[in-house]
C-alpha positions as CSV (number, residue, x, y, z in Angstrom):
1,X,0.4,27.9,5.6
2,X,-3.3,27.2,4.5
3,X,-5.1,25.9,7.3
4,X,-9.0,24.6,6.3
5,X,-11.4,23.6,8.9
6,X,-14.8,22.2,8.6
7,X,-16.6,22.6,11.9
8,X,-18.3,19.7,13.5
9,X,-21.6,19.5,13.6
10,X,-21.4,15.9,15.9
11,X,-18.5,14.6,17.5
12,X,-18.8,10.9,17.5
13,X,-16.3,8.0,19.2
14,X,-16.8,5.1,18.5
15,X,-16.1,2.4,21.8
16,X,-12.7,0.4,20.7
17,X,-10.6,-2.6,21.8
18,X,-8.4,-2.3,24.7
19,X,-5.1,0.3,24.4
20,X,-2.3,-2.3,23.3
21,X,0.9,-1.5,25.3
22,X,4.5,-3.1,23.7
23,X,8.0,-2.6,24.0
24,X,10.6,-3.3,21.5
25,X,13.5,-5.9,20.8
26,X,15.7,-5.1,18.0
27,X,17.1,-8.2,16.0
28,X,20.7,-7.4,16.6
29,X,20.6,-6.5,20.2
30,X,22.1,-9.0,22.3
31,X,18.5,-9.4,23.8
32,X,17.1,-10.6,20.7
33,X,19.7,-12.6,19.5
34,X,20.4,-14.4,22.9
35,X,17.7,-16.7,23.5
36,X,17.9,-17.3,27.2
37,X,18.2,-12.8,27.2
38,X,14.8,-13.0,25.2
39,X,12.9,-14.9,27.3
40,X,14.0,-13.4,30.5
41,X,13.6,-9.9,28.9
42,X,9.6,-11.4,27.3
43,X,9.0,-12.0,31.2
44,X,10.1,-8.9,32.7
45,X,7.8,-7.0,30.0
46,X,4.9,-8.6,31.1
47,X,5.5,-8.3,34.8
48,X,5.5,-4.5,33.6
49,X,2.0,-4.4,31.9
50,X,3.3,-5.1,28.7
51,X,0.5,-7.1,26.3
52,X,2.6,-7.2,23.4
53,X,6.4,-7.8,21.7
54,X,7.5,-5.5,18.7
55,X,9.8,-8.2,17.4
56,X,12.1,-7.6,14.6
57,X,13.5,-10.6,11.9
58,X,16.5,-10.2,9.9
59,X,15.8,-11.1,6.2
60,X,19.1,-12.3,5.8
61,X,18.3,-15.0,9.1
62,X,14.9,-16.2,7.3
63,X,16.4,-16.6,4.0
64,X,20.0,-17.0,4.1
65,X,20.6,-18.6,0.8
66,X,18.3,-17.4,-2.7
67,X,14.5,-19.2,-2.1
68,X,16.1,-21.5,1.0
69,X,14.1,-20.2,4.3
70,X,14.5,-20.8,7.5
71,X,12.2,-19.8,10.6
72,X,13.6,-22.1,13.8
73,X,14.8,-19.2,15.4
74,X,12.0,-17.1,14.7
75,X,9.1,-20.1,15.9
76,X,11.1,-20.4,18.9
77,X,10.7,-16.5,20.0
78,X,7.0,-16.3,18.6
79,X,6.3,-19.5,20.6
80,X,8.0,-18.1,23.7
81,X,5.7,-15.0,23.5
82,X,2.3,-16.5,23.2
83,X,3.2,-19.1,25.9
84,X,3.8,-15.6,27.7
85,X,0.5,-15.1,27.3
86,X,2.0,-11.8,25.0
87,X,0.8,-10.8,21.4
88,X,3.7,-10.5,18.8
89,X,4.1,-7.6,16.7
90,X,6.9,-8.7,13.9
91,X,9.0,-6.5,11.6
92,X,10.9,-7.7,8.5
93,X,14.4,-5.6,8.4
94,X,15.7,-6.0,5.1
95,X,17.7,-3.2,5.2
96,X,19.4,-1.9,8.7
97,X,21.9,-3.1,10.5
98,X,23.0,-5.4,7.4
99,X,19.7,-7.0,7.6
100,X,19.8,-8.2,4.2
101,X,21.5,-11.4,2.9
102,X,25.3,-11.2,1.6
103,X,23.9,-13.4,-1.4
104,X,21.7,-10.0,-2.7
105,X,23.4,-7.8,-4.6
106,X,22.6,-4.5,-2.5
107,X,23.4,-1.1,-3.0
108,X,23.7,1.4,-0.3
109,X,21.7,4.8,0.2
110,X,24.5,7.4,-0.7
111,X,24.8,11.1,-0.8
112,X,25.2,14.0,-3.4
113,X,28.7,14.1,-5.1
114,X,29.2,10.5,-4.2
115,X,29.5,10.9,-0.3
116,X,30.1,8.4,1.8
117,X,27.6,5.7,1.6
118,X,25.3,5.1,4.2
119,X,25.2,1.2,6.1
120,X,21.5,1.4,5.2
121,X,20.3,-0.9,1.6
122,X,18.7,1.5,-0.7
123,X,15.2,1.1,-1.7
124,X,16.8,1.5,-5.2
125,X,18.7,-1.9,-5.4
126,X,18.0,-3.2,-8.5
127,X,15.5,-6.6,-7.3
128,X,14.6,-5.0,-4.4
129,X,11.2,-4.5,-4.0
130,X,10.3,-8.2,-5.5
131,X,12.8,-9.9,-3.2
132,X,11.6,-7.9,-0.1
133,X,7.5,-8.8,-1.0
134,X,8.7,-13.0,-1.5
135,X,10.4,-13.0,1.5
136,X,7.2,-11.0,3.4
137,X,5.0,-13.5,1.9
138,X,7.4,-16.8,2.8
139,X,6.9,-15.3,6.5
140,X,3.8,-14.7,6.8
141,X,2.6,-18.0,5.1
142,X,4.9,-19.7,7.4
143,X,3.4,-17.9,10.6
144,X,0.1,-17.2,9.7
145,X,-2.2,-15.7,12.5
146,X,0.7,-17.1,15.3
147,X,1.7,-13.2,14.8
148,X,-1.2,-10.4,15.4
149,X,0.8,-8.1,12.8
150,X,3.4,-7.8,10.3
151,X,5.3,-4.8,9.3
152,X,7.3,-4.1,6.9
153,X,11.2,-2.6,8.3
154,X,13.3,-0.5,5.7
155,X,14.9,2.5,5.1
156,X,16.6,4.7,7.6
157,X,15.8,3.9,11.2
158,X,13.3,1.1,10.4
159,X,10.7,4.1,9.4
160,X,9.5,4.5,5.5
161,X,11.7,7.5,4.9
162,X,15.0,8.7,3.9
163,X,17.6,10.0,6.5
164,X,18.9,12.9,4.3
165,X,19.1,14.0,1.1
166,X,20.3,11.0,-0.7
167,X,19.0,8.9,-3.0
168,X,22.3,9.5,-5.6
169,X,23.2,5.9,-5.4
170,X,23.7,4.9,-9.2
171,X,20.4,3.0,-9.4
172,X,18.6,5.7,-7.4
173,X,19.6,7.9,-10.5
174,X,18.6,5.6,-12.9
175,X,15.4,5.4,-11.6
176,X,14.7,9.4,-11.1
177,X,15.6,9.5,-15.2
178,X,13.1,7.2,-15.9
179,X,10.8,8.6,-13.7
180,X,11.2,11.7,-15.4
181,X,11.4,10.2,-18.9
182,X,7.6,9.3,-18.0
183,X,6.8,12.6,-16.3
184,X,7.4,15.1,-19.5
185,X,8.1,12.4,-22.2
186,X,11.0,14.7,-24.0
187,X,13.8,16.5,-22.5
188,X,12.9,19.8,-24.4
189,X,9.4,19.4,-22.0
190,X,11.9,18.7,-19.0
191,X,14.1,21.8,-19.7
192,X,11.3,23.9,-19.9
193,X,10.4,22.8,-16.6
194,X,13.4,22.9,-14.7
195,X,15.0,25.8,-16.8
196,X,18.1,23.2,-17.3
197,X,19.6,22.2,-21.0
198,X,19.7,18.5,-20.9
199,X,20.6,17.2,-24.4
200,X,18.7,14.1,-23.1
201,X,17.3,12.1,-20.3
202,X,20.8,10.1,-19.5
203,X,22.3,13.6,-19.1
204,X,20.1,14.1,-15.8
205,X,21.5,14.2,-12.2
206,X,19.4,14.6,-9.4
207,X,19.8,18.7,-8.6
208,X,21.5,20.2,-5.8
209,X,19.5,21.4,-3.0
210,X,19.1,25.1,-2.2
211,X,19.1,25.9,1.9
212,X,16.2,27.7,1.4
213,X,12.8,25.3,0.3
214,X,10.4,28.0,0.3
215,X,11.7,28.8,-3.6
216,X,12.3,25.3,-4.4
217,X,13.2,25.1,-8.2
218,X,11.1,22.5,-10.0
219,X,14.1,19.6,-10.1
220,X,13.8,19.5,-6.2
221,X,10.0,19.5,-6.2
222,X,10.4,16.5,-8.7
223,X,13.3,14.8,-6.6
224,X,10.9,15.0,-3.6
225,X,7.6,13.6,-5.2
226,X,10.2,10.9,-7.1
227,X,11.4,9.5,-3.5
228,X,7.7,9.7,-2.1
229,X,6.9,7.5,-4.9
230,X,9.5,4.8,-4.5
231,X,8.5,5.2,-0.6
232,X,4.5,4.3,-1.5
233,X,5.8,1.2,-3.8
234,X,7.7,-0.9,-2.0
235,X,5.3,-0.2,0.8
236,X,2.4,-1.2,-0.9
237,X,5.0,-4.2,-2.5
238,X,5.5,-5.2,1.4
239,X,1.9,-5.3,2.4
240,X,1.0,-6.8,-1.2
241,X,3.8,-9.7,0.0
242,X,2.4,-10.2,3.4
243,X,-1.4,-10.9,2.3
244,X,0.0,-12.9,-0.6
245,X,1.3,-15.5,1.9
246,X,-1.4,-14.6,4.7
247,X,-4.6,-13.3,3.4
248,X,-6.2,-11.8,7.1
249,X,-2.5,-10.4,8.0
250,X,-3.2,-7.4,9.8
251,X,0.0,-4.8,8.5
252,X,1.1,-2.0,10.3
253,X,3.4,1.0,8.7
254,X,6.1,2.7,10.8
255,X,6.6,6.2,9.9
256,X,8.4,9.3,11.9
257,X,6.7,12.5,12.5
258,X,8.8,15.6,10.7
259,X,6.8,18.5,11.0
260,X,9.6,20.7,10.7
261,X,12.2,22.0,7.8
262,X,14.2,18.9,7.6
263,X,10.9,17.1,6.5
264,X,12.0,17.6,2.7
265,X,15.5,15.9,3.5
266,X,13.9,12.7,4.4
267,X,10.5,12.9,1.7
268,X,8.8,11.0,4.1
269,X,5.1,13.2,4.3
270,X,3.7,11.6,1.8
271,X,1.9,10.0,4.9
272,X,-1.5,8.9,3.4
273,X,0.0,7.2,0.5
274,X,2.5,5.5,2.8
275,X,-0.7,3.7,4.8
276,X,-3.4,3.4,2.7
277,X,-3.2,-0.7,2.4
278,X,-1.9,-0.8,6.3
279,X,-4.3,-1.5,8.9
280,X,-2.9,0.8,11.5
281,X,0.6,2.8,11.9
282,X,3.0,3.2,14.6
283,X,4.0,6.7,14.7
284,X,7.6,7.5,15.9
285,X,7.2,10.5,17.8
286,X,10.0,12.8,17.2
287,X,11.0,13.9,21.4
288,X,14.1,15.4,20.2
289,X,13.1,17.9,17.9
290,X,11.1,20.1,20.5
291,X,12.5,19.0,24.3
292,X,11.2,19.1,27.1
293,X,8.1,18.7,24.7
294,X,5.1,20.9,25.9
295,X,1.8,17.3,26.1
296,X,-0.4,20.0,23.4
297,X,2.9,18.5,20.9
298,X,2.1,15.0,21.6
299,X,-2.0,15.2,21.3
300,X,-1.7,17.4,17.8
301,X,0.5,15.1,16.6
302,X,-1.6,12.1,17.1
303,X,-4.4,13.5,15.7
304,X,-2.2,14.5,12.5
305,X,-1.6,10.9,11.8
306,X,-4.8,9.7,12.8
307,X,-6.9,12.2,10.4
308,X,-4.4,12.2,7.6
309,X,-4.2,8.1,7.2
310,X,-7.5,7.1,8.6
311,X,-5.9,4.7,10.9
312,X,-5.6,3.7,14.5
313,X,-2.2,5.0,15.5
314,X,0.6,4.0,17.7
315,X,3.0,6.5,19.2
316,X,6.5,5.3,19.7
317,X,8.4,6.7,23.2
318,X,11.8,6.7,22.0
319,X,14.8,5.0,24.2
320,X,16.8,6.0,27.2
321,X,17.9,8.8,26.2
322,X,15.4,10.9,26.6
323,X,15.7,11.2,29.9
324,X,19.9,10.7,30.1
325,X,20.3,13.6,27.2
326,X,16.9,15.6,26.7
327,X,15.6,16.9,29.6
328,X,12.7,14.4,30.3
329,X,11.9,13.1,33.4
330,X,9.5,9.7,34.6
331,X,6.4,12.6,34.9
332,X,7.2,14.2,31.5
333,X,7.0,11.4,29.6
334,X,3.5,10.0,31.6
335,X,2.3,13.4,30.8
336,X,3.2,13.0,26.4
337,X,1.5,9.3,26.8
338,X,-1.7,11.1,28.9
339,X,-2.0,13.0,25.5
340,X,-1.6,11.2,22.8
341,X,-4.3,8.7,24.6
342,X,-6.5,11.8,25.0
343,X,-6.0,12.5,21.3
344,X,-7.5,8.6,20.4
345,X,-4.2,7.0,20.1
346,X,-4.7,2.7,19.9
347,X,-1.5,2.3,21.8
348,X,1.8,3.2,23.5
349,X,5.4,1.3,22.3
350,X,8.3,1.6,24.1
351,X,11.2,1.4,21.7
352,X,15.2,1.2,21.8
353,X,15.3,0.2,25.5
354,X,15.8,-3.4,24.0
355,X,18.6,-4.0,26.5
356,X,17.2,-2.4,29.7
357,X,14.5,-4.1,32.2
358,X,11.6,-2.3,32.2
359,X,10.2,-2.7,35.2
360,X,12.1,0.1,37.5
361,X,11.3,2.8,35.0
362,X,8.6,4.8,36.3
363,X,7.1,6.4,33.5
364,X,6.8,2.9,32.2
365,X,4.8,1.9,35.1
366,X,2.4,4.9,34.6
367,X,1.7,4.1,31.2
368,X,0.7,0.5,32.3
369,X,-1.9,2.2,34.2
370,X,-3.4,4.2,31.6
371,X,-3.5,1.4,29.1
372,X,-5.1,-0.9,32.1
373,X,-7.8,1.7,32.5
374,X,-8.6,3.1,28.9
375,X,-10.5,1.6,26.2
376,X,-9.0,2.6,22.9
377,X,-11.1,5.1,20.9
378,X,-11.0,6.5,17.4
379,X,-13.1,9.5,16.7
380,X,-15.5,8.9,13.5
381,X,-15.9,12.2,12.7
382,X,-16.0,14.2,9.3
383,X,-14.6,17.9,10.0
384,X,-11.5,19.0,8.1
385,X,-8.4,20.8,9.0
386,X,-6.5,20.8,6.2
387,X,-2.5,21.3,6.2
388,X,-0.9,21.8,3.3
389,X,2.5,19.7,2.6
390,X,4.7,22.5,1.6
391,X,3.9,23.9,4.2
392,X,6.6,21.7,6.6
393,X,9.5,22.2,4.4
394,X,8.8,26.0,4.0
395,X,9.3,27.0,7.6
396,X,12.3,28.5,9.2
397,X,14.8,26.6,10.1
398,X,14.1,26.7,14.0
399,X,10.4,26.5,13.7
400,X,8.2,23.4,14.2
401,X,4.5,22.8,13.2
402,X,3.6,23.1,16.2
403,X,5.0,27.0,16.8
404,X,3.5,27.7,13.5
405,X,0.6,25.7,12.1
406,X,-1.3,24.1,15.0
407,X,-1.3,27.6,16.7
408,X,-4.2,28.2,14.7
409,X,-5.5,24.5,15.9
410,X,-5.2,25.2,19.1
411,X,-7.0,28.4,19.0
412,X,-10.2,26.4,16.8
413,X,-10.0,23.8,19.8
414,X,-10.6,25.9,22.2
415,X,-13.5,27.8,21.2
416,X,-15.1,24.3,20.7
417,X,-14.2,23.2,16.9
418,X,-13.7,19.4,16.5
419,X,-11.7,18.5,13.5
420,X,-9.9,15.9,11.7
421,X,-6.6,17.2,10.3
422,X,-6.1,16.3,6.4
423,X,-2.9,17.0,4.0
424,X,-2.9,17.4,0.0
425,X,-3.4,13.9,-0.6
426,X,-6.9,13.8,0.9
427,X,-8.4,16.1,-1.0
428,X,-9.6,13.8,-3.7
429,X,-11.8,11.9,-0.8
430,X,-15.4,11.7,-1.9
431,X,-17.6,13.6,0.3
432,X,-14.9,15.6,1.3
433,X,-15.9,19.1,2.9
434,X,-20.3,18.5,3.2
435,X,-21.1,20.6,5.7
436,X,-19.7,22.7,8.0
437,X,-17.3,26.2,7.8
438,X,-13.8,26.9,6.1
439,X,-11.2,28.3,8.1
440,X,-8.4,29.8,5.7
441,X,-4.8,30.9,6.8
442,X,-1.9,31.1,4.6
443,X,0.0,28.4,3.2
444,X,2.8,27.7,0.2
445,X,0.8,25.0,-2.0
446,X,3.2,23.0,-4.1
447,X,0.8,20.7,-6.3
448,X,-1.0,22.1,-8.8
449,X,-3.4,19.4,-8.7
450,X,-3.9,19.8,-4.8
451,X,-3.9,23.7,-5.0
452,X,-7.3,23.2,-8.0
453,X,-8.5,20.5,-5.9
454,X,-8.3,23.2,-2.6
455,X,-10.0,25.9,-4.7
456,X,-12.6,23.6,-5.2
457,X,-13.6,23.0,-1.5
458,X,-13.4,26.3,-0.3
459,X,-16.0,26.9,-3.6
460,X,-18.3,24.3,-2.1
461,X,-18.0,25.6,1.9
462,X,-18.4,28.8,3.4
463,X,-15.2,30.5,4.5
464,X,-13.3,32.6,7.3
465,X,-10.1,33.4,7.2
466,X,-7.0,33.5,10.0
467,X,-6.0,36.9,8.9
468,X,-5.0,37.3,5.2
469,X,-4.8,33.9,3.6
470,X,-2.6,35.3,0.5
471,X,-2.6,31.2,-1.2
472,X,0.8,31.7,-2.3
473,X,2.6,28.6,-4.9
474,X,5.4,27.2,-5.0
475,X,5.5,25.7,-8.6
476,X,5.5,27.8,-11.7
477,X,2.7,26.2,-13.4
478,X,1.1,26.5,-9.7
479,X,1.7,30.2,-9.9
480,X,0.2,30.8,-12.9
481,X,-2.9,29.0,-12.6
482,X,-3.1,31.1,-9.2
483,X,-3.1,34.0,-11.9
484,X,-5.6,33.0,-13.9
């Protein structure tokens, strides 16, 4: 992996509002969906610290029939939670949990070879993106600063990313051919690319994908940037849709961490893109993937987020069954939230325990504590770590970034290094790399335009390497302009 540091010259944190603390209620739990359940449940989160409700609203309950809306049930909750004395965090599912209408013609995310469709609404359906940004709009002129932010809820478990490698849903494919018309123009450009003999666009299927990413063939590197891309629209479309309606909405993203193999399966690292109109993100912190996670996980992972979107952050603690399947414990799970507050997160959520009463759960007590006591802070400073991409869906399948890339973090830390981690798509920042030292390990590089744009910086800042940093490519015109 390449790894680029800047050293700090000044570390700088800037004093912020208080942390928010908020806890979750799904829109088709019972708790959400029975009023008298919601208002007890509203209660019993604020007798637990609580200062704010991640609400979600089905699209299909705001606008059951084409242009007709309808918020009475959703005043009635928002009203409950201010009189609470609570802040209201809302999400607009349009896509989980048949969130969407019966009257929009949906199509469902579906796998290679025509698999079994997923119950999730594809990103793909043909309308999608311009019904999803009216309805964000309707809602947010409707509720105007009554909510304290909107987000947008799609794709596979509310987060902006795929669960798998779909996407083969018939308008998913029309979409990659026109994508790809616009790419290389001709098919005889395409076949030379992908070493395929298409006798024209319409011929094109979305490839097959090999077990083993760190050869990808240029289809797959195309499939993956194509998804990223539909990812970055109808986010931008959602945020676009809730300003449109409310101009000082304050938008929050949701988006999982996968720093790990499956990361290409979901294209869903295309993290700076995915929050650059967003105001803040609420990172879903992936506990299963490394349990009984070791707290170092939790605070690199925060900064990740933080330093690649330039955002406040909120980390996600996610449901029950940590502790009933995964090996956490009331301590543990303190211990992760101790972290990622260390690491400058802006808040803790407590998600999926829509059904449960808080209050006896003592790790949830504990974080009430922390948020009680410290003021948020985001650090304001300019070093670089820098991590390529590729990177994540090069690695083995039983490593994690955190075995393999923030080693080398770790190591920088503790000799005194203060950094702010970047990815590929930072790189075109202006100002990026003045000052400060290059640290250089290896790294596949899949961009060509990122792997110029990296030999560029380390041209302008003085550099040590982590061993031998061999820059090795992934694409073939990335390979031979490593040549030349």
């Amino acid at each position: 992996m390449i790894i680029l540091a800047a050293c700090l010259v000044t570390a700088i944190t800037a004093p912020g509002p208080k942390l928010s603390y908020s806890y979750m209620l799904w829109d088709w739990t019972r708790t959400a969906g029975n009023y008298d359940a919601f208002t007890e449940r509203v209660d019993q989160c604020r007798e637990a610290g609580m200062d704010t409700i991640d609400l979600t609203v089905a699209w299909k309950q705001i606008e059951p029939e084409r242009g007709r809306f309808d918020f009475s049930e959703i005043d009635r909750r928002v009203e409950y939670i201010a009189k609470a004395g609570l802040k209201t965090r809302l999400r607009l599912n349009v896509s989980y949990a048949h969130g969407w209408p019966d009257w929009f013609p949906a199509a469902l995310m579906t796998g290679a070879g025509g698999a079994t469709p997923t119950d999730v609404l594809s990103p793909f359906s043909p309308g999608a993106a311009d019904a999803w940004a009216r309805a964000a709009e309707a809602l947010s002129a409707h509720l105007g600063d009554r909510v304290d932010c909107y987000m947008p809820g799609f794709g596979m478990h509310m987060e902006v990313k795929y669960g798998d490698w779909i996407s083969y849903e018939r308008p998913a494919v029309s979409s990659f051919r026109s994508w790809l018309k616009t790419r290389y123009r001709t098919a005889v450009a395409l076949n030379k690319a992908w070493g395929s003999g298409f006798s024209g666009f319409e011929a094109v299927q979305p490839p097959a994908v090999p077990a083993d990413l760190s050869e990808a063939p240029q289809s797959v590197i195309d499939f993956i940037q194509f998804r990223e891309d539909q990812l970055a629209y109808v986010t931008d479309r959602f945020i676009q849709g809730f300003r449109k309606g409310y101009p000082k909405a304050k938008v929050a993203v949701q988006m999982g961490e996968s720093f790990r193999k499956e990361s290409a399966m979901m294209s869903n690292l295309a993290y700076y893109r995915y929050a650059r109109l967003a105001d803040e993100v609420v990172h879903s912190y992936d506990f299963f993937v490394h349990p009984p996670d070791a707290p170092h996980n939790a605070f690199e992972s925060v900064r990740t987020f933080a330093g690649i979107t330039g955002k406040p952050v909120i980390v996600e603690f996610d449901g029950p069954v940590l502790q009933s399947s995964f090996g956490y414990n009331d301590d543990h799970l303190a211990a992760l939230a101790r972290e990622c507050i260390r690491a400058g997160a802006s808040g803790i959520h407590v998600s999926n325990y829509s059904d449960s009463d808080p209050r006896p759960l003592g790790f949830i007590r504990a974080i009430a504590e922390m948020t009680r006591k410290a003021p948020a802070k985001q650090p304001t400073a300019e070093s670089l770590f820098y991590v390529s991409k590729w990177t994540f869906y090069c690695m083995s399948k039983d490593e994690t970034a955190h075995q393999r890339v923030y080693a080398y973090y770790r190591k920088l830390l503790a000799a005194g290094e203060k950094m702010r981690i970047i990815t590929d798509e930072n790189l075109t920042e202006p100002g990026l790399g003045r000052g400060g030292k290059l640290f250089v390990s290896w790294s596949p590089i899949v961009s060509r335009e990122a792997f110029q744009q990296l030999k560029e910086l380390m041209r302008e800042m003085p550099t040590e390497t982590d061993g031998e940093p061999g820059l090795r490519v992934v694409d073939a015109r990335t390979r031979a302009a490593a040549r030349r």
